[in-house]
N, C-alpha and C positions, 0 to 999 in steps of 0.2 A: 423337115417334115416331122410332125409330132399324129400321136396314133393314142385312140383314145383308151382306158382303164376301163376293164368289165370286171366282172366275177364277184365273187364275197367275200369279206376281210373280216379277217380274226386279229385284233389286235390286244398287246398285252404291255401295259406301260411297265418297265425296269430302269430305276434308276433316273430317269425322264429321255429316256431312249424306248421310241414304239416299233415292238417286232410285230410283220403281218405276215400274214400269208393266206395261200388260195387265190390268190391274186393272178391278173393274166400283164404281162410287160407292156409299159406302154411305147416301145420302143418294135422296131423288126428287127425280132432275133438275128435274123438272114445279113443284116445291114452293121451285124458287131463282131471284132474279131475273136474274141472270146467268150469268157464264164462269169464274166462280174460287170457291174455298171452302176455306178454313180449317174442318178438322173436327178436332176435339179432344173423346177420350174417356179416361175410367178408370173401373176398378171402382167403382162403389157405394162411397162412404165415403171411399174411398180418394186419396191426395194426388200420384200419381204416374201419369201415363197418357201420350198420345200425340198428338202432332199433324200431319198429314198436311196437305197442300195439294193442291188435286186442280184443274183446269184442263180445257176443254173447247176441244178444237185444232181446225183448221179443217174439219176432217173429223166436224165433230157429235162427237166421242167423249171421252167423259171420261178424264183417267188423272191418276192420281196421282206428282206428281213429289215429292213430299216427303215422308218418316215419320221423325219425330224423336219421341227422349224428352220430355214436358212434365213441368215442376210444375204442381199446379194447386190450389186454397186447401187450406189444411191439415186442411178439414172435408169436402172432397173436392168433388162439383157438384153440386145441389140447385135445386130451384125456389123454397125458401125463404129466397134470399138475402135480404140485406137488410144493413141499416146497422149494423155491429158484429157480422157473424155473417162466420167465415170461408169463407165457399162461394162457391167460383166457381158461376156464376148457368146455370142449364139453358136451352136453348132456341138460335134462331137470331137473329142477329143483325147488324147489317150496320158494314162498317169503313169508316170515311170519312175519314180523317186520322189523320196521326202525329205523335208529336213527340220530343225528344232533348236529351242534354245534349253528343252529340256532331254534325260533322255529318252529311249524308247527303247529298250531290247529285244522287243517284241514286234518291232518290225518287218514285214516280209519285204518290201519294196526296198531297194539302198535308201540308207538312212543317215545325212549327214548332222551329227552330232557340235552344233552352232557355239563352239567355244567361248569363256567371257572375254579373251582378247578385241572382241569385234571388232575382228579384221576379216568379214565375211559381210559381201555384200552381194546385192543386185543390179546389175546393171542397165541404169532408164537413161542413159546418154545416147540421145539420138544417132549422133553425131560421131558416136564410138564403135570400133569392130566387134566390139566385146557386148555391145545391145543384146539387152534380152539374158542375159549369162549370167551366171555366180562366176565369181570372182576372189581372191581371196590377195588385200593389201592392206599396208595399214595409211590411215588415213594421211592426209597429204604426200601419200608414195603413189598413189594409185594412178592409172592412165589413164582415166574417166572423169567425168566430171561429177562427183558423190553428193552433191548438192540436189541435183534432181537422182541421184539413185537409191536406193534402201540400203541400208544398215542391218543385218539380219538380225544380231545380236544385243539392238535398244529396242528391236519392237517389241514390246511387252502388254499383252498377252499373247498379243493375234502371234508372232511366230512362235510360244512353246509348241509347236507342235504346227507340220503343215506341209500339204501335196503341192506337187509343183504341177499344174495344168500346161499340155502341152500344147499353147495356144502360141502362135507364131514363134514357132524353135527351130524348125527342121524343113525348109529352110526361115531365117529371121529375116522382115522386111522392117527398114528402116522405120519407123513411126509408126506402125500398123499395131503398135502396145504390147508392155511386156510387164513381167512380174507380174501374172494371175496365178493364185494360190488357193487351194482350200485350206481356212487355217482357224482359230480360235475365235470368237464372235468376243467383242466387248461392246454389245450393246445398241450397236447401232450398225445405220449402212457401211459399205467395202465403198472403195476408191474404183473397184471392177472386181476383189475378189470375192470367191464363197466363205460365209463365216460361218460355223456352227460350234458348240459347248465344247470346251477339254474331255470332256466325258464321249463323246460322239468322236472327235480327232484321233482318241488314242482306240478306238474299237473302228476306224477304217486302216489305222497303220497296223492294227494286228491283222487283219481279216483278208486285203489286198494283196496279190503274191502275182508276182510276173510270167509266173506261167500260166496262169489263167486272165492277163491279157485285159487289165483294168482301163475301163475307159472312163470319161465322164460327159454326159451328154446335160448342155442346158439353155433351156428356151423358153420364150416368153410364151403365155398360150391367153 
């Protein structure tokens, strides 16, 4: 269920990052565990939409400091994600750690630091316990099949910097898609994840903190 934006926006471009505010959530408060939200929408089908971060100040009130351009899978958002289908996956979700090939000391979320050994991977083997996981082997050691799974430390741009969305982890169903990330944009559509600027990656890993309970909601509208 998505809930529509009222009120009046004060926006002020820094950097090519737009802070707003006066803004009413377009989400139900009542409906999130916390104080912070990554909400990311696009049209229906579509590969190109927005990501806002919206924050709840001491004053009980939500507002939105954040509306950037996103990519997002190049079959656009969908509840029929799945393994080998390019849609970033619908619904709400929660962020609970990052990781990078560069570093971030200003991270509030655990922040694993993608050494150049790349012996740090992701796990898209169906057919493995370890589906959906980081992992850490070095190649032709590993118990997976690394041919369909990611390599953390050759993606370059898209991993210096990136959330790990908590879209089928807890528990993992076989095939139902893994390794969705918000992470660096080069340019073009995700395979299903969210891509925005190094500049926008490194101001959600500062900003993000586990005790206020970060989620990320995203849906086509």
């Amino acid at each position: 269920m998505r809930w529509g934006v009222t009120g009046v926006l004060v926006a002020v471009a820094v950097v090519g990052i737009v802070v707003v505010t006066g803004s009413r959530p377009p989400f139900d408060p009542d409906a999130v565990p916390g104080t912070q939200v990554v909400w990311v929408t696009a049209p229906a089908g579509a590969d190109r939409g927005t990501l806002e971060l919206w924050q709840r100040n001491r004053m009980r009130r939500w507002e939105r400091t954040l509306a950037v351009p996103a990519w997002v899978g190049k079959a656009g958002i969908s509840r029929e994600a799945r393994e080998g289908a390019a849609y970033t996956p619908e619904g709400t979700f929660a962020l609970t750690e990052g990781f990078g090939r560069l570093p971030h000391a200003g991270a509030k979320l655990p922040y694993l630091s993608v050494d150049p050994s790349n012996t740090w991977w992701w796990v898209s083997d169906t057919e493995s316990p370890l589906y959906n996981q980081k992992f850490r082997c070095a190649e032709g050691e590993c118990p997976f099949d690394t041919t369909v799974s990611e390599n953390l430390g050759r993606t370059d741009p898209q991993y210096n910097y990136a959330l790990v969305i908590d879209y089928n982890r807890f528990p993992v169903v076989p095939k139902r898609g893994s390794a969705f990330f918000v992470h660096v944009e080069a340019g073009r559509p995700t395979a299903g994840c969210v891509a925005v600027g190094d500049d926008v990656m490194r101001t959600l890993l500062a900003t993000l903190e586990p005790s206020r309970k970060p989620v990320i909601g995203m849906y086509a509208i």
